[in-house]
Steps between C-alpha positions, in 0.01 A plus 500: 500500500273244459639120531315158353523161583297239245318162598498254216433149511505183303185479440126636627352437822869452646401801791679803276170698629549365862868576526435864391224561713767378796746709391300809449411471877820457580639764374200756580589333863838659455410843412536474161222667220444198355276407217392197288477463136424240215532637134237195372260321696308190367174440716129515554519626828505875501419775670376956463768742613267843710609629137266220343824374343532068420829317651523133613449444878856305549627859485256639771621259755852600407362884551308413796830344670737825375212716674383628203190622305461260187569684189499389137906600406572135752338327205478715211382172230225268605432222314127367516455162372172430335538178346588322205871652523351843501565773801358878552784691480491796788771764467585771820130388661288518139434225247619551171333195332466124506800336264674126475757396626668539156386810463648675819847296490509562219417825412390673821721431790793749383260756471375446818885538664451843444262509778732281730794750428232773620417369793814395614678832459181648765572241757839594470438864529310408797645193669804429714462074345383329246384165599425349139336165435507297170276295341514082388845430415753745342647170269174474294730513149171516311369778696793713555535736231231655581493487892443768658477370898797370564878541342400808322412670783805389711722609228298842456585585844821306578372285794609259651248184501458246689397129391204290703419127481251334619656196709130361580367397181854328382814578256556803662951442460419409135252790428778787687780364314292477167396834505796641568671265192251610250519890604737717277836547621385873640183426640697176689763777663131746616406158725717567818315267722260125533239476774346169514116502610260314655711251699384275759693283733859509617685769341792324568482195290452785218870662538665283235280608282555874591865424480462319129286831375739744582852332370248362186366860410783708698209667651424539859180336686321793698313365710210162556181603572286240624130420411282739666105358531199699542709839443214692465572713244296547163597218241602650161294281283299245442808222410465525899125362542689148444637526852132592622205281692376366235253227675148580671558625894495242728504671817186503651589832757565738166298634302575334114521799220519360141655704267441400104823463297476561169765536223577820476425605884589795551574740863514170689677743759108620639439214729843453669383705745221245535731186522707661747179527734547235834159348423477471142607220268570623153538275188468513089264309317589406168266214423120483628614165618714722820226768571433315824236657729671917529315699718588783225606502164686753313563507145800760463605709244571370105784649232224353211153447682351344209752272464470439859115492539493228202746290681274492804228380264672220323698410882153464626601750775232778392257239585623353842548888607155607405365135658707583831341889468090382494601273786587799661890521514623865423683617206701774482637634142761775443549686201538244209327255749245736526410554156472151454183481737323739262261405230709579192864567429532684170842565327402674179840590379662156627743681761514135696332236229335422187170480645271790475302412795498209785232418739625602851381283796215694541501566840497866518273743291760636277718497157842612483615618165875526409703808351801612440483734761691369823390629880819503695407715852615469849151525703389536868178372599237451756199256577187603692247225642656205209261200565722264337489092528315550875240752445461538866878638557593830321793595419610881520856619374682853399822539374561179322797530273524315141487551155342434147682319234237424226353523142186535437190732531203284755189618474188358698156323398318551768507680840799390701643587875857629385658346821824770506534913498805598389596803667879616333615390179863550428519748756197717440122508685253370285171285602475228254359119586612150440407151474199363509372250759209251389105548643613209764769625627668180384746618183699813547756659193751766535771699282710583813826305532616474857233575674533215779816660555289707728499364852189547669272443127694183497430362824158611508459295170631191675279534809231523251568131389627383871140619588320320223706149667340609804885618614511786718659835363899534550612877548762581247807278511722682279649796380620470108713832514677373804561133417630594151754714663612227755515265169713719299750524836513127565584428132737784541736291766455213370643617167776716739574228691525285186769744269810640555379849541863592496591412205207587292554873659886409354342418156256818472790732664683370207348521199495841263218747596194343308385872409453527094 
């Protein structure tokens, strides 16, 4: 029979996601058939099951470390935002429609809890553990009724949960013992354990603390986990791009790649791969003011790309990028990036704005016109002979894996080198292209999400640039599959080192079986 254990915390971005992707190695270490889950996930970052199926990447890692394929029933609701308090709603991989926030707490969310109890009872079916993560803070009183993520779930299955903090950004004593005073007297007795995140310095200045919290709340402390930098694991979201290089490179032995943060950036995941590279310098540019001198630029993927296109208009951005291009710096767009270097972006049937049409940057011979249809497909893909930035160097891939995410139909003006062949789509042959790449070689646009998670395309991108500095080629340095696996195990003893594994096997052993 299946068993659960549930990771709340006191509020977002306290490392709920981290902690579960820890303990999902851990216990996939141990034998167990483990397997993530989040009933609701808020973010922008998302990513195409090999069923062509939308969930929210946080739950990948956490599949990725439980040695897993991703599938939709670890995050059956998706929440989209698309601004001005509005989100696409996706429901078991499929969107169901754009609402307000009013609209789907108010009216939606219990619907949607049907889906949750679905999945759920699958993994159950299926799964030795449950390794469950909430969302925000389970003490939002204006929020609750209708909160599906957190409490309800626990309840719905019986779990045990477990209560994070955040120690580094402050009040993390006040925000445990809050919580827990403004949970209902039920929900209180589900907590069976704290774990305080984040920590830095001398654990031992920190026991009187530890030793307040659990005669305060009657509730045992875990475990510490310290602050772990440069983990190198996929960030959830983009609350995280705050802890990011935000200033121009200043190392003169890497190469400096620019990415373009808008608003509602979306996917921010493709180029971590990138920043993890030994000789590149990655930062965000949200002001023309800090586009510095990048030897590429990439304008990533949007949630609104009107929205997002006007706002590099008014920032002045749009007009330092396309200065920085017709000096000769390289730009590379990917999916709502790219349609924003085409002439025209029309939205007939406002599915992002109220415009009917926007000017794109004009740097590619193209207009992209937005329906309700959504693409969602897993894709493999190969390049022959790309002349891209350095038309002297080619580039020649196969068996690049990513995927499509995208509205919108683009159709061309003119005659255009489609850069990309996509060879599988959601598991069968086909021969289709993609992208477009600009008569210069210069400007390059893409659908494909992930694809410099492919090792050799990647470096041979890079050399492209080191050879345009005059640098001489580097072979490849390394190997994404590998290093991601070596991340997920170092976070794993850290976070084993940090708990009492003992007693959190004592608190799972305890509880009720969690089947329904």
């Amino acid at each position: 029979m299946s068993k659960s254990i549930m990771l709340m915390g006191t509020s977002s971005h306290v490392g709920k996601s981290i902690i579960t992707t820890a303990l999902c190695r851990i216990f996939r270490r141990q034998g167990r058939k483990v397997v993530p889950f989040k009933a609701q996930n808020m973010a922008l970052n998302s990513y195409v099951t090999r069923e062509g199926l939308e969930m929210g990447r946080a739950q990948v890692a956490q599949a990725e470390a439980a040695g897993l394929e991703p599938m939709v029933d670890m995050n059956p609701v998706l929440l989209k935002p698309t601004g001005h308090s509005c989100s696409q709603v996706i429901i078991n991989g499929k969107p169901v429609g754009n609402m307000s926030a009013r609209e789907y707490h108010t009216g939606y969310s219990l619907k949607a809890f049907s889906a949750v109890k679905e999945a759920l009872l699958r993994l159950q079916e299926n799964y030795e553990v449950l390794v469950i993560e909430g969302a925000g803070s389970p003490a939002e009183v204006n929020l609750k009724a209708n909160d599906i993520v957190n409490m309800r779930v626990a309840k719905h299955l019986n779990a045990p949960v477990l209560l994070i903090a955040d120690i580094d950004r402050g009040g993390a004593l006040a925000s445990l013992v809050g919580t827990l005073e403004l949970l209902e007297e039920d929900e209180r007795a589900l907590v069976k354990g704290l774990i305080i995140n984040k920590f830095r310095g001398d654990i031992t200045l920190l026991q009187p603390a530890i030793d307040f919290l659990e005669e305060k709340t009657g509730k045992p402390v875990l475990g510490v986990v310290p602050h772990i930098d440069e983990m190198g694991i996929d960030d959830e979201d983009s609350v995280s791009l705050e802890e990011k290089q935000s200033a121009p490179a200043k190392d003169k032995d890497k190469l400096r790649l620019a990415v373009i943060q808008t608003p509602k950036i979306s996917n921010f995941t493709d180029f971590s791969s990138l920043a993890a590279e030994p000789d590149v310098e990655l930062y965000y540019v949200q002001e023309a003011s800090g586009l510095g001198e990048p030897d590429l630029i990439l304008l990533p993927g949007s949630k609104n790309t009107t929205e997002d296109l006007l706002y590099l208009r008014e920032s002045g951005l749009e007009r330092a990028v396309k200065e920085k291009v017709q000096q000769g710096t390289p730009l590379w767009g990917i999916c709502g990036g790219y349609q924003m270097l085409g002439e025209k972006i029309r939205d007939p049937r406002h599915m992002e704005s109220d415009h009917d049409e926007v000017e794109g940057m004009g740097l590619l011979p193209m207009v992209t016109t937005f329906t309700a249809e959504k693409l969602l497909t897993q894709v493999k893909a190969s390049c022959k002979d790309l002349r891209f930035a350095d038309v002297r160097e080619a580039m020649t891939a196969d068996n690049m894996p990513g995927y499509e995410i995208h509205m919108g139909q683009t159709e061309f003006t003119s005659q255009v080198k489609h850069p990309f062949v996509i060879n599988c789509s959601n598991g069968q042959d086909t021969a289709g292209s993609d992208g477009a790449l600009s008569t210069d070689g210069k400007v390059l646009g893409t659908y494909i999400h992930g694809i410099f998670d492919h090792d050799g395309f990647r470096r041979q991108l890079l050399n492209v640039l080191r050879q345009q500095k005059g640098w001489e080629a580097l072979p490849e340095q390394r190997n994404q599959h590998r290093d991601k696996e070596a991340a997920y195990d170092r976070l794993a003893d850290v976070v084993a080192q940090s708990l009492d594994m003992e007693k959190l096997a004592e608190i799972m052993a305890g509880g009720e079986d969690s089947s329904c």
